[in-house]
ZADO-1210 file (C-alpha; in nm, 4 decimals, padded with zeros to 6 digits):
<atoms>
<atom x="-00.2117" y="-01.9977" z="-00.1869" code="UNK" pos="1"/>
<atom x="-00.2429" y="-01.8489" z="-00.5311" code="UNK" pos="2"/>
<atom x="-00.1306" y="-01.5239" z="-00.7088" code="UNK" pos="3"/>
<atom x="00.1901" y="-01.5950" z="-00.7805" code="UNK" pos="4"/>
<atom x="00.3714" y="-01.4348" z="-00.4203" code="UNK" pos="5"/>
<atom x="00.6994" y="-01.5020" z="-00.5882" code="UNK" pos="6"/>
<atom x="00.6451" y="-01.1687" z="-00.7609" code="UNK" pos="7"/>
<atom x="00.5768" y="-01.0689" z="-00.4140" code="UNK" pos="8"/>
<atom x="00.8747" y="-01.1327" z="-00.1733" code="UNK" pos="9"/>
<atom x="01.2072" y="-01.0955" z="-00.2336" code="UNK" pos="10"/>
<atom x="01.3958" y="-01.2748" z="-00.4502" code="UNK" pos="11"/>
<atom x="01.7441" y="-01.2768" z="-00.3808" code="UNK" pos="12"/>
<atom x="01.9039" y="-01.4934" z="-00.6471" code="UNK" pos="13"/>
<atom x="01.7505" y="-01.3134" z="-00.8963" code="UNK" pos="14"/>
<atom x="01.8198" y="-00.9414" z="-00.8008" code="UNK" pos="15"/>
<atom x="02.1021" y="-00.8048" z="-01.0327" code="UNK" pos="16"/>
<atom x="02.2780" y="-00.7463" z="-00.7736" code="UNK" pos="17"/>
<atom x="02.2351" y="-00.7120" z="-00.3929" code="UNK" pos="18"/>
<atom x="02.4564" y="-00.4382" z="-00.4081" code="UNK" pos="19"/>
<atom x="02.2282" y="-00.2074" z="-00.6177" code="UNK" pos="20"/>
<atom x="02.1173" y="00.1294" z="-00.4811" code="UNK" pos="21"/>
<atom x="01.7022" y="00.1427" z="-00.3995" code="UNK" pos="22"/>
<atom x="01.6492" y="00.3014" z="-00.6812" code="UNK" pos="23"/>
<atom x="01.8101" y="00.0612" z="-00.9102" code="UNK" pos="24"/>
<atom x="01.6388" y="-00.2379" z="-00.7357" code="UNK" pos="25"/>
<atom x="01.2496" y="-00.0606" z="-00.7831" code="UNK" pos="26"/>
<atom x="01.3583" y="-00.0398" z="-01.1307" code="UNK" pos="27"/>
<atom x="01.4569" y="-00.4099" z="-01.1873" code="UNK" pos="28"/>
<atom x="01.1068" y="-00.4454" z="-00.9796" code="UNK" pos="29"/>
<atom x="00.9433" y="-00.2325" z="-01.2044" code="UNK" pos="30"/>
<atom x="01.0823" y="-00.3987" z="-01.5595" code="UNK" pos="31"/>
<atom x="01.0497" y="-00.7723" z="-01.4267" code="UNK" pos="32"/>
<atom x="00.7244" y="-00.9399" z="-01.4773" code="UNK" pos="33"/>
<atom x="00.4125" y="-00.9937" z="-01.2601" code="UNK" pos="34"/>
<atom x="00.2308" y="-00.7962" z="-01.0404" code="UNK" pos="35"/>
<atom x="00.4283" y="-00.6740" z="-00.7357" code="UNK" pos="36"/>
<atom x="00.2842" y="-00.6922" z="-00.3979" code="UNK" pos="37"/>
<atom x="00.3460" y="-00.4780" z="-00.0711" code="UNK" pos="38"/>
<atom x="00.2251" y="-00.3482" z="00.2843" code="UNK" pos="39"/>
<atom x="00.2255" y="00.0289" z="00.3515" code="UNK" pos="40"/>
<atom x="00.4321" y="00.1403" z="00.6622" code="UNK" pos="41"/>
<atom x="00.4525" y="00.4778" z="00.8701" code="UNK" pos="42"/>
<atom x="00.7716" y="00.4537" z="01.0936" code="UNK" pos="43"/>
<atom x="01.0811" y="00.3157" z="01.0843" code="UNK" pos="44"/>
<atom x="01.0279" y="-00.0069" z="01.2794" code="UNK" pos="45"/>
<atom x="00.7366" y="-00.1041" z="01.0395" code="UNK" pos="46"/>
<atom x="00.9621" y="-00.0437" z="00.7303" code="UNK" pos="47"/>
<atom x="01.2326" y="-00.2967" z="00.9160" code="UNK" pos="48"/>
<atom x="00.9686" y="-00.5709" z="00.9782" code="UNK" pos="49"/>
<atom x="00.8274" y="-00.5364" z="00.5908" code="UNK" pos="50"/>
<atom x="01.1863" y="-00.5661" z="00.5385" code="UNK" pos="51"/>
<atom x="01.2624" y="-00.8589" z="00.7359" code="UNK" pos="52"/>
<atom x="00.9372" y="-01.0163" z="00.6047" code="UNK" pos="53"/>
<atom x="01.1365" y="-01.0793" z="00.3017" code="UNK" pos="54"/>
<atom x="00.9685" y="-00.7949" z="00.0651" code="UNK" pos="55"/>
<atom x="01.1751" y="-00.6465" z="-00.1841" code="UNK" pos="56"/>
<atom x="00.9675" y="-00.3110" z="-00.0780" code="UNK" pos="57"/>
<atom x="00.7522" y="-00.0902" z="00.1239" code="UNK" pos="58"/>
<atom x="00.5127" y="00.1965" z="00.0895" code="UNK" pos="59"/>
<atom x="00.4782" y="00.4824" z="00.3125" code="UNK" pos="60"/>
<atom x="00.1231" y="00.5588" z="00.3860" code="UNK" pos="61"/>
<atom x="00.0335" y="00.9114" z="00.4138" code="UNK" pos="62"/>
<atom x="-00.3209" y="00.8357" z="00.6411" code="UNK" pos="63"/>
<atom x="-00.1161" y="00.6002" z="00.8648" code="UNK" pos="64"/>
<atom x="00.1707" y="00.8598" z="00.8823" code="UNK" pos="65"/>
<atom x="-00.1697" y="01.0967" z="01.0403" code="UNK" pos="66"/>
<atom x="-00.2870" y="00.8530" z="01.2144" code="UNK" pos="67"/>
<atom x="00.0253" y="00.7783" z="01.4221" code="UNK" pos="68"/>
<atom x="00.2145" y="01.0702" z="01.4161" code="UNK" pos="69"/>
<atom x="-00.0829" y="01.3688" z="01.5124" code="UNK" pos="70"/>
<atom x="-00.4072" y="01.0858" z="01.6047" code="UNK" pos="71"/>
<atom x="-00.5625" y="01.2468" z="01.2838" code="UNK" pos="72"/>
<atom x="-00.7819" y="01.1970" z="00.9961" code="UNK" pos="73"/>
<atom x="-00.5566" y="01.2355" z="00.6704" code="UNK" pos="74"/>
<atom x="-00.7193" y="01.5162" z="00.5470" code="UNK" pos="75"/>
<atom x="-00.4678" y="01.8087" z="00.5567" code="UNK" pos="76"/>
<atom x="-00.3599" y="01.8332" z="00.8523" code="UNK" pos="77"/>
<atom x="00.0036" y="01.6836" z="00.8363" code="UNK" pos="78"/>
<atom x="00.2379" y="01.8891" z="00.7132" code="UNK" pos="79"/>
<atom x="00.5207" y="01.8807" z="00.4880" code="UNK" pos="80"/>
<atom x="00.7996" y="01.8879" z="00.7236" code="UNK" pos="81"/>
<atom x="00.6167" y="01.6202" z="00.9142" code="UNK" pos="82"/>
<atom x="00.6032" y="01.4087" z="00.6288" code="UNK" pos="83"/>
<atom x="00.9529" y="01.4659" z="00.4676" code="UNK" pos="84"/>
<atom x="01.0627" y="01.3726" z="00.8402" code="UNK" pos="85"/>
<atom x="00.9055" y="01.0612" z="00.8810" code="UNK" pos="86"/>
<atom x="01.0105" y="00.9385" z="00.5081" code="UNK" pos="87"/>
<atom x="01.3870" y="01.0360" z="00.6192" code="UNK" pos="88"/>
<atom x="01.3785" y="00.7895" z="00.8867" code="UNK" pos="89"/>
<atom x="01.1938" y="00.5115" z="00.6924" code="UNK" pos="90"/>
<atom x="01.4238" y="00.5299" z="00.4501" code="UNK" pos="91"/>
<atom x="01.7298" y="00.5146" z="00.6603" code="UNK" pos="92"/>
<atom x="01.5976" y="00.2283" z="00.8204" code="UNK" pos="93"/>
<atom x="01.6072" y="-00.0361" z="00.5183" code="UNK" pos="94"/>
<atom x="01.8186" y="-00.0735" z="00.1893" code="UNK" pos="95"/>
<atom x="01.4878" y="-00.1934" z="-00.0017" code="UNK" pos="96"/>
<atom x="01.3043" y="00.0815" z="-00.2137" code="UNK" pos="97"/>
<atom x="01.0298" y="00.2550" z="-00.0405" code="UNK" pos="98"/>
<atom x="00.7807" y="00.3890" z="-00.2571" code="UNK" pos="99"/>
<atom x="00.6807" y="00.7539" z="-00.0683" code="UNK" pos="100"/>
<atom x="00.3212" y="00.8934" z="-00.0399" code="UNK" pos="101"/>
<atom x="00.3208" y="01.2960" z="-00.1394" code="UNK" pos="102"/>
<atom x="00.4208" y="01.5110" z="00.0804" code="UNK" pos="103"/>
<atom x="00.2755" y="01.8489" z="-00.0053" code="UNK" pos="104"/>
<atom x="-00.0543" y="01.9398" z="00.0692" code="UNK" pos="105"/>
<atom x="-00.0826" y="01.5528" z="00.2015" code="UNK" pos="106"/>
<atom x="-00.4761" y="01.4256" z="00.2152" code="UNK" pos="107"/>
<atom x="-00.5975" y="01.0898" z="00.0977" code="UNK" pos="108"/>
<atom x="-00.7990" y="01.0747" z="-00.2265" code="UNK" pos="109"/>
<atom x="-01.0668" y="00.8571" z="-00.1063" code="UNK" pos="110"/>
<atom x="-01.1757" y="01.0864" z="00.2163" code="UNK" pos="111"/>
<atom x="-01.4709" y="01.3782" z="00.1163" code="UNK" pos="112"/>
<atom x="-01.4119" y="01.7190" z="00.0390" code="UNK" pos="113"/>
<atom x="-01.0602" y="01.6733" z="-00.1565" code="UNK" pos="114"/>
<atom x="-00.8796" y="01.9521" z="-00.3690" code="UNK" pos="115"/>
<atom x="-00.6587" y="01.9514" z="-00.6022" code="UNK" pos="116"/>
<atom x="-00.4401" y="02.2380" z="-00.8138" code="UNK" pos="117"/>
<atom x="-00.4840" y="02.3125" z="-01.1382" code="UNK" pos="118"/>
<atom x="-00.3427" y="02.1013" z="-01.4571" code="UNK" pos="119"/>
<atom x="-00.0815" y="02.3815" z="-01.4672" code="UNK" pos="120"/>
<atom x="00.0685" y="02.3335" z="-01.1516" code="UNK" pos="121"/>
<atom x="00.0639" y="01.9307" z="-01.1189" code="UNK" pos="122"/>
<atom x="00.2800" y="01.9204" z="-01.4450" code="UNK" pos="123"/>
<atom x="00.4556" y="02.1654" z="-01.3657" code="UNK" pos="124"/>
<atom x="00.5501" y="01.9626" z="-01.0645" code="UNK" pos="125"/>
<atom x="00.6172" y="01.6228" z="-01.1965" code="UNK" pos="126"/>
<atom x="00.8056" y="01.8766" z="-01.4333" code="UNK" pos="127"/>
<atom x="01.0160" y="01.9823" z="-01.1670" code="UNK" pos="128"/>
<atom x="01.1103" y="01.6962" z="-01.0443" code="UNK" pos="129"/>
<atom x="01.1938" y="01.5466" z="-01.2915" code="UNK" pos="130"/>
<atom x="01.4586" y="01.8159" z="-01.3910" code="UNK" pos="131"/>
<atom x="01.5887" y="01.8478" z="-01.0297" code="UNK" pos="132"/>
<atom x="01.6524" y="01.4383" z="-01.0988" code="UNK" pos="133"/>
<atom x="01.8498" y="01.5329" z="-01.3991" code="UNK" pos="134"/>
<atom x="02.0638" y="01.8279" z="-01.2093" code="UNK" pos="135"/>
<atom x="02.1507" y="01.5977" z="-00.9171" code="UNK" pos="136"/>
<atom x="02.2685" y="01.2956" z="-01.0912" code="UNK" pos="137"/>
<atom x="02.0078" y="01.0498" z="-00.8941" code="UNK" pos="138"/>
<atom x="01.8471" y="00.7971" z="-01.0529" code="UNK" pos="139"/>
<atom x="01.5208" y="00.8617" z="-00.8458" code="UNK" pos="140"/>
<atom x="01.1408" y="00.7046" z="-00.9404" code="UNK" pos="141"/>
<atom x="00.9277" y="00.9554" z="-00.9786" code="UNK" pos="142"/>
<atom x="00.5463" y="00.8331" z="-00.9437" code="UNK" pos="143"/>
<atom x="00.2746" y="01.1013" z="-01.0422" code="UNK" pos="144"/>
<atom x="-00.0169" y="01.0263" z="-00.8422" code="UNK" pos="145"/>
<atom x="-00.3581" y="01.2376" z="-00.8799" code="UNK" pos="146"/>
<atom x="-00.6377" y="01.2778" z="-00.6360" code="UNK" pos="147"/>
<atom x="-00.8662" y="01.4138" z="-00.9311" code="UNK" pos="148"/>
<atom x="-01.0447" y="01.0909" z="-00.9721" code="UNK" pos="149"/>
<atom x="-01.2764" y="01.1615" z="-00.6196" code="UNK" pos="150"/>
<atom x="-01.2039" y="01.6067" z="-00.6407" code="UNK" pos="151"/>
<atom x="-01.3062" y="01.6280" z="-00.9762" code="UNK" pos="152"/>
<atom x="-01.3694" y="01.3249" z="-01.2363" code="UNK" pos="153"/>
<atom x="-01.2469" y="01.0379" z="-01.4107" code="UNK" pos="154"/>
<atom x="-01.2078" y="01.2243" z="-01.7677" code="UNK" pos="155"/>
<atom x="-00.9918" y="01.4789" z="-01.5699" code="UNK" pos="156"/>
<atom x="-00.8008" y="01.2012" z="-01.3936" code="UNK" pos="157"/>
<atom x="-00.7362" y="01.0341" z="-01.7265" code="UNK" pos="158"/>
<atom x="-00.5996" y="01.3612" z="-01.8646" code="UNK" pos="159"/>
<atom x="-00.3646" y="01.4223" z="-01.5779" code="UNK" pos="160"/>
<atom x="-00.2051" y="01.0791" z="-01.5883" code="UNK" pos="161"/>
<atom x="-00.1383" y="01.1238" z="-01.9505" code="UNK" pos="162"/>
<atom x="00.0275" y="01.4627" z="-01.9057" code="UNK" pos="163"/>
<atom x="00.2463" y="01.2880" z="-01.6773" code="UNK" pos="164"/>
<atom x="00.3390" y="01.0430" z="-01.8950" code="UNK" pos="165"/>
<atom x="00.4260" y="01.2910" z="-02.1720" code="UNK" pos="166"/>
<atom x="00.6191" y="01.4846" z="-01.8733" code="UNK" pos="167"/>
<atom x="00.8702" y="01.1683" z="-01.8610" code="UNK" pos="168"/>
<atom x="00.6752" y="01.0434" z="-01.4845" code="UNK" pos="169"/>
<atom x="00.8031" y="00.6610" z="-01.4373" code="UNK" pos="170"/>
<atom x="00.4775" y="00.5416" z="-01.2798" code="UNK" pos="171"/>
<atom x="00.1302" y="00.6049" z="-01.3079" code="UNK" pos="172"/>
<atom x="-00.1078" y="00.6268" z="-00.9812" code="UNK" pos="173"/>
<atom x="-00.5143" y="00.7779" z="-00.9647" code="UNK" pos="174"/>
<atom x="-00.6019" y="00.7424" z="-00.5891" code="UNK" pos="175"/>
<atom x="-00.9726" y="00.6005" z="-00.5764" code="UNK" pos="176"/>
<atom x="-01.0427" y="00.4650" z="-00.8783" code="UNK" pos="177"/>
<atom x="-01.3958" y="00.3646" z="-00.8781" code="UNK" pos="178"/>
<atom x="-01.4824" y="00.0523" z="-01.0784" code="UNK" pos="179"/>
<atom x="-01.3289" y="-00.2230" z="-01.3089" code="UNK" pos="180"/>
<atom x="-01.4323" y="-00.0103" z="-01.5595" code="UNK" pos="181"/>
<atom x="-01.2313" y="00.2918" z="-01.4484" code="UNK" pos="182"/>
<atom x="-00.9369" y="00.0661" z="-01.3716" code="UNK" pos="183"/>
<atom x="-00.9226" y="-00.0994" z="-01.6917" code="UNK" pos="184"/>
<atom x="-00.9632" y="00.2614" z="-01.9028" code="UNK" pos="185"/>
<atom x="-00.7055" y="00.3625" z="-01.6588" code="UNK" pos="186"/>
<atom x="-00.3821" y="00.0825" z="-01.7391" code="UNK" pos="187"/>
<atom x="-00.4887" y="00.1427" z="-02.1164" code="UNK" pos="188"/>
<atom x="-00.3554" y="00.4665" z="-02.1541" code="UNK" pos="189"/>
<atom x="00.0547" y="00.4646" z="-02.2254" code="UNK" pos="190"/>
<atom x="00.0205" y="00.0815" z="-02.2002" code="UNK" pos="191"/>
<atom x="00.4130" y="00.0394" z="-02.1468" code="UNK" pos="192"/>
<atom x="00.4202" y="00.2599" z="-01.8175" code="UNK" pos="193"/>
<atom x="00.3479" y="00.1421" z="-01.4867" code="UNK" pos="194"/>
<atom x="00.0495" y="00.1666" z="-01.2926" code="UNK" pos="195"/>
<atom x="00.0209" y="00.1363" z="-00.9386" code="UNK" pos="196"/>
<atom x="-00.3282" y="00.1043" z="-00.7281" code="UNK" pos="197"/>
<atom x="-00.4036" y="00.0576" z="-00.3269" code="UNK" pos="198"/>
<atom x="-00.6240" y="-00.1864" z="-00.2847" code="UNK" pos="199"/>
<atom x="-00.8339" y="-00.2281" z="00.0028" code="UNK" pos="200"/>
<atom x="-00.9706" y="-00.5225" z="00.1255" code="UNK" pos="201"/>
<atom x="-01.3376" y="-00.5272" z="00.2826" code="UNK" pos="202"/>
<atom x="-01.3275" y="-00.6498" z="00.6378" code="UNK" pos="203"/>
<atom x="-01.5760" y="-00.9281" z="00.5968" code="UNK" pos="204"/>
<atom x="-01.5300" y="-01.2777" z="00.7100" code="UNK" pos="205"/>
<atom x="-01.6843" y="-01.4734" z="00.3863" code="UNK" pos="206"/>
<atom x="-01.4319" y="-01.2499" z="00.1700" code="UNK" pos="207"/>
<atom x="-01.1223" y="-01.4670" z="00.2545" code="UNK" pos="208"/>
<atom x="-01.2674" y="-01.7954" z="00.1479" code="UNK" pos="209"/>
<atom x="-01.4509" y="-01.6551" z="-00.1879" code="UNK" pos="210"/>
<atom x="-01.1752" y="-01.3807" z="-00.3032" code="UNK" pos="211"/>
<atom x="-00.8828" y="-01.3487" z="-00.0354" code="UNK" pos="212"/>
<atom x="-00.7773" y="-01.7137" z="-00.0402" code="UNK" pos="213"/>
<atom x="-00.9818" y="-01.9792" z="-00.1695" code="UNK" pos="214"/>
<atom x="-00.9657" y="-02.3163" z="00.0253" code="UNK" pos="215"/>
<atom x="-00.7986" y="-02.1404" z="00.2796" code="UNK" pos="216"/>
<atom x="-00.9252" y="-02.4179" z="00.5593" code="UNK" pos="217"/>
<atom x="-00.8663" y="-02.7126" z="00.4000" code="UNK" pos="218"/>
<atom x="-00.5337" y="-02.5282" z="00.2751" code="UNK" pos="219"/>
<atom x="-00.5031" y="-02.4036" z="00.6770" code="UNK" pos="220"/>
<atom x="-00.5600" y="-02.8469" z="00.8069" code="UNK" pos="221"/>
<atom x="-00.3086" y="-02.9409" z="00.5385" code="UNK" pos="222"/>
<atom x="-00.0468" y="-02.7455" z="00.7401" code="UNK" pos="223"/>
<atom x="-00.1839" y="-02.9119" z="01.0480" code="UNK" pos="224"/>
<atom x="-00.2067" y="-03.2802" z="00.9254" code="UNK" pos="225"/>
<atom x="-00.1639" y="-03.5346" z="01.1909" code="UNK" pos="226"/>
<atom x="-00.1594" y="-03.2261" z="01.4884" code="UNK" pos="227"/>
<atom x="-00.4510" y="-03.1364" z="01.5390" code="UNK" pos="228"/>
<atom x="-00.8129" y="-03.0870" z="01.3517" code="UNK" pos="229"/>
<atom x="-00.9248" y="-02.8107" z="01.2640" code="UNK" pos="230"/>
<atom x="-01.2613" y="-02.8125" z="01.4420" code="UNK" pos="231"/>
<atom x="-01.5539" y="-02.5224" z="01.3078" code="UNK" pos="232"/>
<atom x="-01.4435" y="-02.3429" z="01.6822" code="UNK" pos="233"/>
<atom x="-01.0728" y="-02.3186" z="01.5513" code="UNK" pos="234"/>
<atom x="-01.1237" y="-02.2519" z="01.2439" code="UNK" pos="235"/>
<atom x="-01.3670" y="-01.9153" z="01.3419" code="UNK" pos="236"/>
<atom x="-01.0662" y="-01.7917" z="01.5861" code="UNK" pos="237"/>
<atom x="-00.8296" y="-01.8098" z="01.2758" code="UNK" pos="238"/>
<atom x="-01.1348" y="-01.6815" z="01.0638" code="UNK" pos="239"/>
<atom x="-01.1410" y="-01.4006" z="01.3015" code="UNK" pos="240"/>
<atom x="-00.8094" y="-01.3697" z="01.3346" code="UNK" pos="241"/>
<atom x="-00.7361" y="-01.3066" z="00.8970" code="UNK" pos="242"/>
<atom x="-01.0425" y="-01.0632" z="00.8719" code="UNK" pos="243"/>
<atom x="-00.8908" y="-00.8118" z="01.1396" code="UNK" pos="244"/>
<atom x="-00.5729" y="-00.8232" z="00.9242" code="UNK" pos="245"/>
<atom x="-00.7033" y="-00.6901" z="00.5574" code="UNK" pos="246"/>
<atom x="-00.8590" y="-00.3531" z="00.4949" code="UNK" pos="247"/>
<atom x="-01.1452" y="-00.1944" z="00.5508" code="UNK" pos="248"/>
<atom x="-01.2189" y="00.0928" z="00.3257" code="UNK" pos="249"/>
<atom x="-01.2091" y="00.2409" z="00.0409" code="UNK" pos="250"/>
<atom x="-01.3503" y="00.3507" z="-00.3177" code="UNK" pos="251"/>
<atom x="-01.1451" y="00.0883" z="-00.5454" code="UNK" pos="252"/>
<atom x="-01.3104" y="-00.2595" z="-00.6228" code="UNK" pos="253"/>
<atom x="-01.1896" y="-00.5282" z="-00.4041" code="UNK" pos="254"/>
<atom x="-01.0159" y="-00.7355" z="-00.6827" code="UNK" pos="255"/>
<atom x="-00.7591" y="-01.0480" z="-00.6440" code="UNK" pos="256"/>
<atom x="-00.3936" y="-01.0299" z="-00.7291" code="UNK" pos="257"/>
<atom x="-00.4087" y="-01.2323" z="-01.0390" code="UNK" pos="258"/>
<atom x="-00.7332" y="-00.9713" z="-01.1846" code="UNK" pos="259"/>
<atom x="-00.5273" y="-00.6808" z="-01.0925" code="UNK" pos="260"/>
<atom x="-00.2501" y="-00.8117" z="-01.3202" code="UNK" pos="261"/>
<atom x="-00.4454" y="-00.8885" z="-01.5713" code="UNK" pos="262"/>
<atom x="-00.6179" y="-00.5205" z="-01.5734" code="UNK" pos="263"/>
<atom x="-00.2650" y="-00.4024" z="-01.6419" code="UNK" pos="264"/>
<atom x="-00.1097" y="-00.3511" z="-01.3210" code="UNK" pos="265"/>
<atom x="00.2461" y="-00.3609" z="-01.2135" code="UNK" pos="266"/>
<atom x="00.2506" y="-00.2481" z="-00.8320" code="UNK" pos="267"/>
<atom x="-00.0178" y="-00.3141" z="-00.6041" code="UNK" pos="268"/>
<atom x="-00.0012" y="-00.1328" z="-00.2403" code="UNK" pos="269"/>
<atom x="-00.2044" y="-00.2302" z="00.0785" code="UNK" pos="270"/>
<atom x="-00.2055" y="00.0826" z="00.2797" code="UNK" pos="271"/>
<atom x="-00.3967" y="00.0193" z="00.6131" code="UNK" pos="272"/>
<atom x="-00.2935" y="-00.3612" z="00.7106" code="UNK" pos="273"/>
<atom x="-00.0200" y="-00.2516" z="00.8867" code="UNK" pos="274"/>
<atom x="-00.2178" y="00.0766" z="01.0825" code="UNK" pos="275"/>
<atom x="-00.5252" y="-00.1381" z="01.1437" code="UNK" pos="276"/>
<atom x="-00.3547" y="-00.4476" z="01.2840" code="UNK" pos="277"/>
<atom x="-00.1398" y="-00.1881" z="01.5248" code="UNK" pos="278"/>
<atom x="-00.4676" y="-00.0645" z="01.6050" code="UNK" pos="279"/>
<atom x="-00.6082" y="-00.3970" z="01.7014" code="UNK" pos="280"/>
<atom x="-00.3304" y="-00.5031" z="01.9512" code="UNK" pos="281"/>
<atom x="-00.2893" y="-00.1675" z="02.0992" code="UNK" pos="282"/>
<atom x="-00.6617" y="-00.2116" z="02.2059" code="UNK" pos="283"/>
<atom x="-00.6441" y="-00.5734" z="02.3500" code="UNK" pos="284"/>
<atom x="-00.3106" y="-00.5125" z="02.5433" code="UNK" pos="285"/>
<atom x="-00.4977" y="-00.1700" z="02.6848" code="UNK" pos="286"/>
<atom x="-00.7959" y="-00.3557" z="02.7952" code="UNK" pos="287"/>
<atom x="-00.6400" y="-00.6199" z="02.9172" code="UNK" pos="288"/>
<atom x="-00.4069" y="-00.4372" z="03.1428" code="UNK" pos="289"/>
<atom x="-00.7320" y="-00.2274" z="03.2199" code="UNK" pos="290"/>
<atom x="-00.8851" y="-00.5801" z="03.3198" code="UNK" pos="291"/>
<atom x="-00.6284" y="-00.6731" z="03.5034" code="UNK" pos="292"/>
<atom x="-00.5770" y="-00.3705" z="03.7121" code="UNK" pos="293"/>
<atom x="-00.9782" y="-00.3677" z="03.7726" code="UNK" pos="294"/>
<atom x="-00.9135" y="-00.7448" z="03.8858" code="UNK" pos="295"/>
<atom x="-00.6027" y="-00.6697" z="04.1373" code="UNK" pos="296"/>
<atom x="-00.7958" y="-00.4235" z="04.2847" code="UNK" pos="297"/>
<atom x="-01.0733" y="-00.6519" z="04.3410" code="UNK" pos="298"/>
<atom x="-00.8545" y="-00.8838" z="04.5349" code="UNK" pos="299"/>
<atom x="-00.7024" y="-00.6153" z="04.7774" code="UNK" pos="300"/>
</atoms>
């Protein structure tokens, strides 16, 4: 498989150390080379499997946090004590970094009908934090992320993430960019900063072969070589299987790893695998039982 995962999962002999706090370890992350790779999680159990996986971090997704937590739509509803709550026990369930989602006024940037507060107020708040990071003696990262991209426009976007550089931000996030075109512009300004983007992946079967993971059948036989063959019937199950695993929406361009990096890029967050796959086996295992039930009843 391509794109470099060794930028992806953890590398243990080269961390500076394995004692370091989070924070130190996102910012060896974030001043090593590559593009860095990760799932998005929304309890504390998911944050232990990316974890165990072997990823040197995880995200925290805000519309998986609503989905799980009230069974709705990320658009405002959640509040902030929700949402400081579940990051509390994320966090205390790993030593890797976790990368948080915001917290106040919590909506995602690629649903309709988004607001955002004035210039004012958002540096004002990177501002803030960034002087509360100084009075504590942490060694926090502070990402600025905007929604302005879909609530207002790409010029304003591009203003915001500059006044958050200039406020002293560590990384750089618009929600929703929407083309190449935006993405590029976007890693261009304050070229030395971070940028982070969530990518979603369309949930199309001929996307894994042409963009996801070229060769990924004959890649998928090598594995199996001298078990079994991997007949056109097996290879659709496992077909079937990949697609329900990547994402499904969103504004961004579906791009590969190594394009991403090349835009400018330094973290790259996939926000609904972990939600949608949950999704998935929650609904076999409820229609199965359902099936079964319907069956033993049959037989009394």
């Amino acid at each position: 498989m391509r794109w470099g995962l060794k930028t992806t999962l953890a590398r243990s002999g080269e961390r500076k150390s394995q004692g370091d706090s989070p924070s130190k370890a996102l910012r060896w992350i974030l001043e090593s080379s590559g593009i860095h790779q990760g799932p998005a999680c929304y309890d504390a159990l998911g944050a232990k499997l990316v974890e165990n996986a072997g990823f040197e971090f995880c995200f925290t997704s805000g519309f998986s946090v609503s989905a799980a937590r009230l069974g709705l739509p990320d658009v405002g509803l959640i509040s902030y004590g929700e949402m400081v709550d579940q990051g509390h026990q994320i966090t205390q369930a790993v030593s890797i970094p976790v990368i948080g989602d915001e917290v106040s006024a919590k909506a995602c940037g690629h649903t309709l009908g988004r607001k955002v507060v004035s210039r004012e107020e958002v540096v004002m708040r990177i501002k803030v934090a960034i002087d509360a990071r100084k009075e504590s003696g942490s060694d926090i990262i502070i990402v600025a992320r905007t929604n302005s991209r879909q609530a207002m426009s790409f010029d304003e976007s591009l203003w915001r993430s500059r006044a958050f550089a200039d406020a002293g931000a560590d990384v750089l996030f618009i929600d929703a960019l929407a083309s190449k075109e935006e993405m590029n512009a976007f890693c261009e300004i304050c070229p030395l900063l971070p940028k982070m983007v969530h990518h979603f992946f369309y949930n199309l079967l001929s996307h894994i072969e042409t963009v996801v993971w070229p060769g990924a059948r004959s890649q998928f036989q090598q594995l199996l070589v001298g078990t079994i063959e991997v007949s056109d019937t097996l290879w659709n199950i496992v077909y079937g299987i990949l697609a329900n695993m990547l994402e499904g929406w969103g504004k961004t361009p579906i791009l590969n790893p190594n394009e991403l990096g090349e835009i400018g890029f330094k973290i790259v967050s996939y926000p609904l695998s972990l939600i949608r796959v949950s999704i998935r086996a929650m609904q076999v295992n409820i229609f199965s039982l359902f099936f079964l039930i319907l069956v033993y009843a049959c037989l009394i």
